[in-house]
C-alpha positions in Angstrom: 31.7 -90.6 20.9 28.0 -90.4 21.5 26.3 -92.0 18.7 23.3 -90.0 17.5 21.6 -92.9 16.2 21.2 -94.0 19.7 18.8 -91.5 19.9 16.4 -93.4 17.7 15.9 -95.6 21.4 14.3 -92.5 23.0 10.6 -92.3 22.3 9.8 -95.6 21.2 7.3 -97.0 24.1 8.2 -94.3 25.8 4.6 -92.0 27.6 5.4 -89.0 26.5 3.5 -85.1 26.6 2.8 -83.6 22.9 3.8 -79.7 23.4 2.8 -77.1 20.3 3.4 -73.0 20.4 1.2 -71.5 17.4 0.9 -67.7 16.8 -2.4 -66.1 18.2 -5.4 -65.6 15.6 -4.1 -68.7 14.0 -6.9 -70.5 12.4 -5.2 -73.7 13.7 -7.3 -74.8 16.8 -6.0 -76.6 19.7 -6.7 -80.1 18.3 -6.0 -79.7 15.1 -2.3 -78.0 15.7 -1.2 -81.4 17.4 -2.7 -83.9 14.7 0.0 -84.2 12.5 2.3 -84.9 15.5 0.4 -87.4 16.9 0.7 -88.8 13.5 4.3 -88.8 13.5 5.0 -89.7 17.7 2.5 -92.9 16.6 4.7 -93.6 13.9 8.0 -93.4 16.1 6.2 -95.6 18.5 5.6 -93.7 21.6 2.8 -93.5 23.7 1.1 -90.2 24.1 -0.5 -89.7 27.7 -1.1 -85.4 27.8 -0.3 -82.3 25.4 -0.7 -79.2 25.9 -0.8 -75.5 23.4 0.5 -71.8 23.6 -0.9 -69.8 21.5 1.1 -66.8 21.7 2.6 -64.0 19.4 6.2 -63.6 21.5 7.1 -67.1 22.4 10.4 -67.2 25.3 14.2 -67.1 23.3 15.2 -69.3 26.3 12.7 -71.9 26.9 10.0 -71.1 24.1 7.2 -71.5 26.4 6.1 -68.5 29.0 5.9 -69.2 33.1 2.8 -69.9 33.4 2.6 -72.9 31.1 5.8 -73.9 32.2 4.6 -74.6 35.6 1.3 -76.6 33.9 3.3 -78.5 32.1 5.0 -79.2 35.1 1.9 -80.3 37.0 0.9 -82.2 33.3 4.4 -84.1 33.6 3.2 -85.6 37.2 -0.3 -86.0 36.7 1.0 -88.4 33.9 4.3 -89.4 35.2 5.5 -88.9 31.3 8.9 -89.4 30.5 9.6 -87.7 27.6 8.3 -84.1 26.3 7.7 -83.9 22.4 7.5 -79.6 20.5 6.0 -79.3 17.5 7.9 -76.7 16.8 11.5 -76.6 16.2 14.1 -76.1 19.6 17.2 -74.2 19.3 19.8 -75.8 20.8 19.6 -73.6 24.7 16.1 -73.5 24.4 15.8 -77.6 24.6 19.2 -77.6 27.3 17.0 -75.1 29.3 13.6 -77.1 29.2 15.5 -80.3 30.0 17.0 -78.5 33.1 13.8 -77.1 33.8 11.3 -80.3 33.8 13.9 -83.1 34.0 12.7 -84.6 31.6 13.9 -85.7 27.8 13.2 -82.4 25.5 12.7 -83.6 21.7 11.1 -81.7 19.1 9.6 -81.8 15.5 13.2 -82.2 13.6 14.1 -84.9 15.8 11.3 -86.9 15.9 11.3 -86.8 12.1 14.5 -87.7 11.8 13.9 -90.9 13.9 11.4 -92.0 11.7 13.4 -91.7 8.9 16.1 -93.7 10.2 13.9 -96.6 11.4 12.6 -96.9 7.7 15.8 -95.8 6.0 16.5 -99.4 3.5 18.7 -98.6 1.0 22.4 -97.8 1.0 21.6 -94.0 0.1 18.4 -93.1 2.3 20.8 -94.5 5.5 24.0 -92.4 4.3 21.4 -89.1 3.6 19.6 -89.8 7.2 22.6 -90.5 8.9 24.0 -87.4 7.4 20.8 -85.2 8.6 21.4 -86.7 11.7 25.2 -85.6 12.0 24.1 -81.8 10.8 21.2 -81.6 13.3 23.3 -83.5 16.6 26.5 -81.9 16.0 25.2 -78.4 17.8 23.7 -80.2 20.4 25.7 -82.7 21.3 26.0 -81.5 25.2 22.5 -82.5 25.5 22.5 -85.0 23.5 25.1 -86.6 26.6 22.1 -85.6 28.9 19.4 -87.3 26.8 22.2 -90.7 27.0 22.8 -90.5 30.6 19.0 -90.9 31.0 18.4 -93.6 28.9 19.2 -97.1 31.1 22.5 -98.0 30.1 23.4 -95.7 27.1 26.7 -94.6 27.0 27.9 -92.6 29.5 25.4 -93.4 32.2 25.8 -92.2 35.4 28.6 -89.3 35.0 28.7 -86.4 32.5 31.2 -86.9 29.2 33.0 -83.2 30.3 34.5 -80.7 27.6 37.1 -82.4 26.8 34.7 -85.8 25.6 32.8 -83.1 23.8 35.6 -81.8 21.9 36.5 -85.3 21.1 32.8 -85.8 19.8 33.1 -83.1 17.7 36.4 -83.7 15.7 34.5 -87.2 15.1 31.6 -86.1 13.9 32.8 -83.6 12.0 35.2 -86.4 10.3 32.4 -88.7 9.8 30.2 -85.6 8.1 33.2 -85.4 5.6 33.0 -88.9 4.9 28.9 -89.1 3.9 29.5 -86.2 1.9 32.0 -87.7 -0.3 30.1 -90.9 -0.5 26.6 -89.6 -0.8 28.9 -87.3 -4.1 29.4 -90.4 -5.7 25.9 -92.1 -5.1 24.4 -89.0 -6.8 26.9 -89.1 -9.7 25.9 -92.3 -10.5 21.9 -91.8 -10.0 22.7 -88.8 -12.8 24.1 -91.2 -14.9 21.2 -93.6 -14.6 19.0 -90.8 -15.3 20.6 -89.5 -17.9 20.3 -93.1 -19.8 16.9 -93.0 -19.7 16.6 -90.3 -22.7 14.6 -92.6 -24.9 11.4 -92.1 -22.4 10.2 -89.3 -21.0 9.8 -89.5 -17.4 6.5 -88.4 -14.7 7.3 -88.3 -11.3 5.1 -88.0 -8.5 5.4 -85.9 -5.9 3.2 -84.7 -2.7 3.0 -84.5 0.6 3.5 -87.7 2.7 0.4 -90.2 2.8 -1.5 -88.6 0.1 -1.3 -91.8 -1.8 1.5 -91.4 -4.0 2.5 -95.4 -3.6 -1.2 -96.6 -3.9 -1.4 -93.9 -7.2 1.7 -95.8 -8.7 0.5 -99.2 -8.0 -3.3 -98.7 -9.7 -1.3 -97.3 -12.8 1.7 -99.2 -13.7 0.6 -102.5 -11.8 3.8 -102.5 -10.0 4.1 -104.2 -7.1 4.9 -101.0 -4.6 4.9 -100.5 -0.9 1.4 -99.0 0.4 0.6 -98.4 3.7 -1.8 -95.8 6.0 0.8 -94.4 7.8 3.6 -91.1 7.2 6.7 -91.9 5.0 5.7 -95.2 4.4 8.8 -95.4 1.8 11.8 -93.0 1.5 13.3 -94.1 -1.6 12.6 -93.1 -5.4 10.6 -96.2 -7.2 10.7 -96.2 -11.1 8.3 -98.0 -13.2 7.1 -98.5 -16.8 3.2 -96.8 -17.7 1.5 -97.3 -20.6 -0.5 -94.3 -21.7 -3.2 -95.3 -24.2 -2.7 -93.4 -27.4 1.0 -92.9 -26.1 2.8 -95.3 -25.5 5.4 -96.0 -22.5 7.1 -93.7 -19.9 8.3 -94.0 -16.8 6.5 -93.2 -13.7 8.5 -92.2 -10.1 7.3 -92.2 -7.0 9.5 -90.1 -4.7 9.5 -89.6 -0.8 6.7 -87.3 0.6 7.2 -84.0 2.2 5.7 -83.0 5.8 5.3 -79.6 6.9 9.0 -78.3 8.4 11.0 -80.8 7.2 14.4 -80.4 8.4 16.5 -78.5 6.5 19.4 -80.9 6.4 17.2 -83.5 5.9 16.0 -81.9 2.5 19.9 -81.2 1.5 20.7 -84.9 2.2 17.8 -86.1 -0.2 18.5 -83.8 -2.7 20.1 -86.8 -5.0 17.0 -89.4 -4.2 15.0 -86.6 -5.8 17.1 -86.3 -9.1 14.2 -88.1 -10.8 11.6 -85.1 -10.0 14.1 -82.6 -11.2 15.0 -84.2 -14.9 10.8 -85.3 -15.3 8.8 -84.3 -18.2 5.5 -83.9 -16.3 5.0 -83.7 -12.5 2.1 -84.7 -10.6 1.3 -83.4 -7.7 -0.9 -85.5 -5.8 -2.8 -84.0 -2.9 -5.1 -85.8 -0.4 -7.8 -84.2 -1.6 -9.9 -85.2 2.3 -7.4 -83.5 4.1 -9.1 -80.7 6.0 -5.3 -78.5 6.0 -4.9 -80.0 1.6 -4.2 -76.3 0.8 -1.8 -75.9 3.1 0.2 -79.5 2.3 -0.2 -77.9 -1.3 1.7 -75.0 -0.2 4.3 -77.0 1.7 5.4 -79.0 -1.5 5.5 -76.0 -3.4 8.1 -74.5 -0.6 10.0 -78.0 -0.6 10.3 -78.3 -4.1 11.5 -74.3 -4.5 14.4 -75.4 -2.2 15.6 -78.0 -3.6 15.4 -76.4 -7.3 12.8 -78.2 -8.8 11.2 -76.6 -12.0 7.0 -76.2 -11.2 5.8 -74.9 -14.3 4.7 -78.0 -16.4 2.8 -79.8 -13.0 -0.1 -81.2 -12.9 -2.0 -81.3 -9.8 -3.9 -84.5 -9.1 -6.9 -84.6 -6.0 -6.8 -87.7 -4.4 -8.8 -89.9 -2.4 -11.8 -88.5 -3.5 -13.5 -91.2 -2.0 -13.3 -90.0 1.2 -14.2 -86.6 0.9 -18.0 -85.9 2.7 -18.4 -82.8 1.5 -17.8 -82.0 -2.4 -18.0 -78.6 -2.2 -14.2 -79.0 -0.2 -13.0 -79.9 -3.6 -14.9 -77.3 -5.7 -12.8 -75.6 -3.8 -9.6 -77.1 -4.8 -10.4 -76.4 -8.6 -11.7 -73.2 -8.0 -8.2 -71.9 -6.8 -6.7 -74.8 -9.2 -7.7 -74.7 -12.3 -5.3 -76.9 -13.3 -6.1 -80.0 -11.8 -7.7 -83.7 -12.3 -9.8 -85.4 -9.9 -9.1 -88.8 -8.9 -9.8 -92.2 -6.6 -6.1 -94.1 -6.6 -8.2 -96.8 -4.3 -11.2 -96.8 -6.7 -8.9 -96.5 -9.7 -11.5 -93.6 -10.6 -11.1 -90.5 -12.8 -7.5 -92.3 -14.5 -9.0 -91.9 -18.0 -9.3 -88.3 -17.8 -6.0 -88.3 -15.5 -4.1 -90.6 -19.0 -5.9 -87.8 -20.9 -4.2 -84.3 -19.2 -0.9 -86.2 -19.1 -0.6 -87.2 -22.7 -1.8 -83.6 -23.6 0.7 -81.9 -21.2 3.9 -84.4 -22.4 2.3 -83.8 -26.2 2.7 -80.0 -26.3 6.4 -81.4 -26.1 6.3 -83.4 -29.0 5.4 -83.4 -32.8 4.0 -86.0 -35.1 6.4 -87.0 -37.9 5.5 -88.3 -41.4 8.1 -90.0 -42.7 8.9 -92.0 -45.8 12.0 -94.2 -46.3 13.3 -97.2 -48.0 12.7 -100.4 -46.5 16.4 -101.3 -45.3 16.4 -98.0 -43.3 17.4 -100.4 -40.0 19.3 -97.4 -38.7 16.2 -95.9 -38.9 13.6 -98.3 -37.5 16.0 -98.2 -34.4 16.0 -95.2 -33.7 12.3 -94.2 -33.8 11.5 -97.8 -31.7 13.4 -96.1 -29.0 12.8 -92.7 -29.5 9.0 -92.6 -31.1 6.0 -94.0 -30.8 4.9 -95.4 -34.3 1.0 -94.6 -35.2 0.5 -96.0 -38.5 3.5 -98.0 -40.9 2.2 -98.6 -44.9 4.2 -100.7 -46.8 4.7 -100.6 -51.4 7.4 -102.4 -52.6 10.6 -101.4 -51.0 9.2 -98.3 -49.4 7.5 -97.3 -45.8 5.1 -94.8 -45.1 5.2 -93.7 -41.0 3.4 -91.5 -39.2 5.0 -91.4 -36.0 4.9 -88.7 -32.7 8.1 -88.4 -30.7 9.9 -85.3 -28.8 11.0 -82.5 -30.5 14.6 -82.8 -29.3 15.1 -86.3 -31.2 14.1 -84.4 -34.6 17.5 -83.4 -35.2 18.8 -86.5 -34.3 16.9 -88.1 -37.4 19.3 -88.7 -40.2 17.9 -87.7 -43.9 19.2 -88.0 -47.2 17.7 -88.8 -50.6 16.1 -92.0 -49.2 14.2 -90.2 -46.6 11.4 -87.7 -46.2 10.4 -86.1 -43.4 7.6 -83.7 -42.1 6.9 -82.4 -39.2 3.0 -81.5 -37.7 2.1 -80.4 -34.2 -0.4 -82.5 -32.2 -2.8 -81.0 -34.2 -2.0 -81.9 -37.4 -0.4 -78.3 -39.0 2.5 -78.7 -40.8 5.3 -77.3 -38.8 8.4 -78.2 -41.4 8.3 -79.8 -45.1 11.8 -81.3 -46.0 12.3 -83.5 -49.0 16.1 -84.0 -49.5 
């Protein structure tokens, strides 16, 4: 069978033509569409020698591109003598079988491309079953050009003659077996990540999310200390990162960084990572954290919200944090930001600026969660003492004779948990101090 993955071989050092179609009236200029994909060609490794934009309202069902910019890109190809052809955009499966048989060349586009780079950084046993499972759901359609992209490609498989229908029926009954098989297995990875998650009950959980290199990683690493992966390039890391934070006047939680998004991700590339998200879906608090020097940062924002509506992440207790501030020329870009954001802290993860008032919104936002307890019991309450040293966070203890006095703050759902009898007295204020309950059994 043709092995998708070889496709990873195709664009790396390869000179290759960056192609975009945006709609007419677009405030996207010519430049600025083809940025984020010379972003992502650079990360796959290729080497970018021409590109060239359509801007155009009715773009072709068959080839996407009109006549006339066929025939430039033509000219383009051998002015350049590029090998492969890179879209922006996203190909249907006889709209990249017809560019390939009309420019002879290699047709890839955004989904693939994407997909590449995610299967070069892929570490873990999950990320490679979820990318190698994307990669499966995307090929499968196309895997009659994918036998055109191999016979190209010095000594892939099949070089030289064409596989035939019968090959390709073969292909399919494989691939379809091996999409069976990630499935089940990727089942049981993400039963055990809910497990994992579901242990960690006795601390609340932040995750971070955003859109890729918005300094998520560097974020985590000026907070908890940890000792994280940061780099200056797109999805630097692809797998969920957990760490302990101390929040002054809190105590500990757990802070996760997860993988970033990027404007059309691929759809099965989203389903396949729905498990490495888990974290973002059981958090307490998310933070959103937007490059806040990004000239398109309202339109990333936009993009995350989309991405996490799809794969059923709850967005109404998020906060949203502006990053690299540092960067940003012109301030009034980010009076922008709040202006449409009210809801939103400003912040330097490189500087390690603004984090006080950032520890500030999230121990308000996880506190409108919880309530202060005052509790009295007798000293050889160990059950007790337990139980809130997991659960609580203890503010003051007072000790006369065999007694304790406690004021502690903890989440309301562990109230119930709380065993009381005629030893123990508890009540219960809001993070304001007015009594919510008065008990005295």
């Amino acid at each position: 069978m043709a092995d998708p993955k070889r496709e990873q071989l195709k664009v790396q050092e390869q000179r290759v033509i960056l192609v975009a179609v945006v709609e007419k009236g677009s405030h996207v200029d010519k430049d600025s569409s083809l940025d984020e994909l010379r972003g992502l060609v650079a990360t796959a490794g290729a080497n970018v020698v021409g590109d060239l934009v359509q801007k155009t309202n009715d773009p072709s069902s068959t080839t996407l591109l009109g006549k006339g910019k066929i025939e430039e890109l033509k000219q383009l190809i051998e002015a350049t003598d590029a090998e492969v052809i890179i879209f922006d955009n996203n190909l249907s499966p006889s709209q990249g079988r017809n560019l390939e048989k009309e420019l002879d060349r290699v047709i890839v586009d955004r989904s693939e491309v994407i997909l590449d780079i995610f299967a070069r950084r892929a570490q873990t046993y999950e990320a490679r079953l979820q990318v190698e499972l994307a990669q499966a759901l995307y090929y499968r359609p196309r895997l009659k050009r994918l036998w055109t992209h191999l016979e190209r490609i010095e000594g892939g498989v099949g070089a030289g003659r064409g596989p035939g229908e019968k090959q390709l029926e073969t292909d399919k009954r494989l691939i379809d077996q091996r999409i069976d098989e990630l499935k089940l297995k990727l089942k049981d990875v993400e039963k055990r990540r809910e497990r994992v998650v579901k242990t960690r009950d006795d601390l609340l959980t932040v995750s971070l999310v955003g859109y890729t290199n918005a300094g998520k990683s560097t974020l985590m690493r000026s907070l908890t200390g940890a000792d994280v992966y940061v780099a200056d390039q797109l999805f630097a890391t692809l797998d969920t990162r957990t760490r302990r934070w101390h929040l002054p006047h809190w105590g500990e939680v757990l802070l996760s960084d997860t993988v970033g998004f990027v404007r059309n991700l691929p759809h099965h590339l989203v389903a396949s990572f729905k498990s490495t998200l888990e974290e973002a879906r059981h958090a307490s608090l998310l933070l959103h954290v937007v490059d806040a020097s990004h000239y398109e940062a309202e339109r990333q924002i936009d993009t995350v919200h989309e991405v996490l509506e799809k794969i059923g992440v709850d967005r109404t207790n998020m906060l949203l944090v502006l990053n690299k501030t540092d960067r940003v020329q012109d301030r009034s870009l980010i009076d922008v930001l709040r202006a449409k954001h009210t809801d939103c802290i400003s912040v330097s993860a490189l500087e390690r600026s603004g984090f006080d008032k950032l520890t500030e919104a999230v121990s308000e936002r996880l506190g409108s969660g919880s309530v202060l307890a005052e509790i009295e019991t007798n000293a050889g309450n160990g059950k007790l003492f337990a139980f809130l040293s997991q659960h609580a966070e203890v503010l003051h203890q007072d000790y006369e004779e065999n007694r304790v006095r406690m004021q502690c703050r903890l989440d309301r759902r562990y109230v119930g948990k709380i065993e009381q009898g005629a030893d123990t007295t508890i009540i219960l204020k809001d993070i304001h101090g007015r009594t919510l309950v008065a008990e005295d059994e």
